[in-house]
C-alpha positions, 0 to 999 in steps of 0.5 A, a space after each residue: 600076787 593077787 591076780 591070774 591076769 591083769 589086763 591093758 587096753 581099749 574098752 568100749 561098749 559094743 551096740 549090735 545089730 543082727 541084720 537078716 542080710 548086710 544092706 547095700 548103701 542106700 538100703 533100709 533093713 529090719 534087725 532080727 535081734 539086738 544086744 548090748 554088751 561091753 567091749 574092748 578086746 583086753 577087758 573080754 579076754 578078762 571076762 573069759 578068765 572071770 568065768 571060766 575061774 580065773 582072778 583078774 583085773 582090769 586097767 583102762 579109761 573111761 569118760 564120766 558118763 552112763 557108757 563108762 558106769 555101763 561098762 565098770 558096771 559090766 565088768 565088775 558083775 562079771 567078777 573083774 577087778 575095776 580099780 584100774 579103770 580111770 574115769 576122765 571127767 573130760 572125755 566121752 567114753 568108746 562106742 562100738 557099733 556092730 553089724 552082724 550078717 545073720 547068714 554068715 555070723 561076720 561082721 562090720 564094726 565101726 569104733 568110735 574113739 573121739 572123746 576120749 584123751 589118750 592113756 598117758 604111761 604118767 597114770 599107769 600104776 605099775 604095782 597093780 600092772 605087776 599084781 598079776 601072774 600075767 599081763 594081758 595088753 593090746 598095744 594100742 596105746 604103745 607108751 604105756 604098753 612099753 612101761 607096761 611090759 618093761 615093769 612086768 618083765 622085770 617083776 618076772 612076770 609073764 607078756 601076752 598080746 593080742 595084735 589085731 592090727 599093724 600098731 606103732 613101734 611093733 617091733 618094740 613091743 613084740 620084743 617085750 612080750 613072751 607069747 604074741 597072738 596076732 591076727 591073719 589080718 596083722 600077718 597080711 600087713 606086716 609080713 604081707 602074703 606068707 604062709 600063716 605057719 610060717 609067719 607063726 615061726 618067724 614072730 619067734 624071732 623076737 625072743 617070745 616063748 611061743 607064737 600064735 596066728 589065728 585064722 578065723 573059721 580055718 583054725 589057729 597056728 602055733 610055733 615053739 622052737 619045737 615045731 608047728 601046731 595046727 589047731 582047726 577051728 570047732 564046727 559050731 551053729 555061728 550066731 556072731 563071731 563079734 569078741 571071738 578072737 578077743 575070747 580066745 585071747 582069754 582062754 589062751 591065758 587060761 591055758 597058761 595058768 594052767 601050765 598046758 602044752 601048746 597043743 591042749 591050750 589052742 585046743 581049749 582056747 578054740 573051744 571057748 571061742 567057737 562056743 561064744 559064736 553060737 550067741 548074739 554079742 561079744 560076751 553073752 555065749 563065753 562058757 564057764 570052765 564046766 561048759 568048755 570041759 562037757 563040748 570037749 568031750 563030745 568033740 574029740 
């Protein structure tokens, strides 16, 4: 296997704005910063891994123009494996476009997917998807999710998903992936207004090995067969919460490779992305291994 984790999904270049105070409609307002990085919640989970010293690689599709080199370009400083990224000639690679409320570090976000075709399952390469000890997806693009998942499982290899959102076929998905890390958000619209840990409880029933529900400020949820774990989220000085649940995502996987108990992996994965908020942009504030290791220690 060449890689700790090879990755799927959405990518996208994130432009963002830290406004003093979130304007009310027909309002003008001054930035206090702006930044752009690359975006995408796979390819950020990917960089976490990079620099907290992990292999990883990343599959997806851009369009043939500066937004798809700026984030090829991005990705590979970062250490990340490109070969999977697909250049589309005939489409207009993804722009995010983010809006940060200084007070609070939340923030609007507004994706803009209109030029770019779709990735088809016909242009997935399996070898790469199965070079990988763990296969990181997003589901958006639910066909080549499937094969994705199906050639990895086969191949013995390990599913971990981030559901953001209610996606298409969710069920199908779920059933092929050994650990789910959905957002609260994705509780609300599949489950409806259930308790976080016992939605959490309830994802086990799809086979998976263990379950996660992220909540945000409040902290994580985490379900085995064992049991329910309770992870509250670090106290930190928040800038931008933009890529956090994307970054935990990456740290989670780190936990995995490591072959950690439930409990140290959300705790580490916590760490790394309370740590990420304490800066502007979705990547500039993700830490490296020794970084994540000294904030623990202050933060028993």
């Amino acid at each position: 296997m060449q890689f700790d984790c090879v990755g799927f999904g959405l990518c996208a270049s994130d432009y963002l704005c830290l406004l003093p105070e979130y304007p009310a409609l027909d309002q003008k307002t001054e930035l206090i910063a702006f930044a752009k990085n690359g975006g995408g919640p796979v390819p950020t989970a990917m960089v976490t891994l990079a620099r907290l010293g992990a292999r990883s690689a990343f599959i997806g599709k851009v369009g043939d123009d500066a937004e798809g080199r700026y984030i090829i370009d991005e990705l590979q400083k970062e250490g990340v494996d490109t070969g999977g990224v697909r250049i589309d000639p005939e489409s207009a690679t993804p722009q995010a476009f983010i809006w940060i409320d200084n007070p609070s570090g939340k923030k609007t976000i507004a994706l803009n997917r209109t030029g770019i075709s779709a990735f088809k399952a016909t242009e997935l390469n399996e070898r790469l998807i199965c070079s990988g000890r763990i296969l990181h997806l997003d589901g958006r693009e639910v066909e080549p999710s499937l094969l994705a998942a199906e050639c990895a499982r086969k191949a013995g290899r390990t599913v971990v998903m981030d559901v953001g959102s209610l996606r298409p076929r969710i069920e199908s998905l779920l059933s092929m992936v050994d650990y789910p890390v959905v957002s609260e958000n994705f509780v609300l619209q599949y489950f409806g207004r259930i308790d976080h840990a016992q939605a959490a409880e309830k994802l086990l029933q799809f086979g998976c090995s263990a379950a996660v529900v992220t909540c945000g400020n409040r902290g994580c949820f985490g379900a085995t067969k064992s049991g329910i774990i309770f992870q509250p989220a670090f106290d930190v000085n928040v800038v931008d919460t933009t890529g956090a649940g994307d970054v935990f995502h990456g740290a989670f996987i780190y936990g995995l490779l490591q072959k950690w108990e439930l409990a140290s992996t959300l705790r580490f994965a916590s760490a790394v992305a309370a740590l990420k908020c304490t800066q502007l942009g979705g990547r500039t504030g993700i830490p490296n291994l020794e970084g994540v290791e000294s904030f623990l220690n202050t933060h028993n």
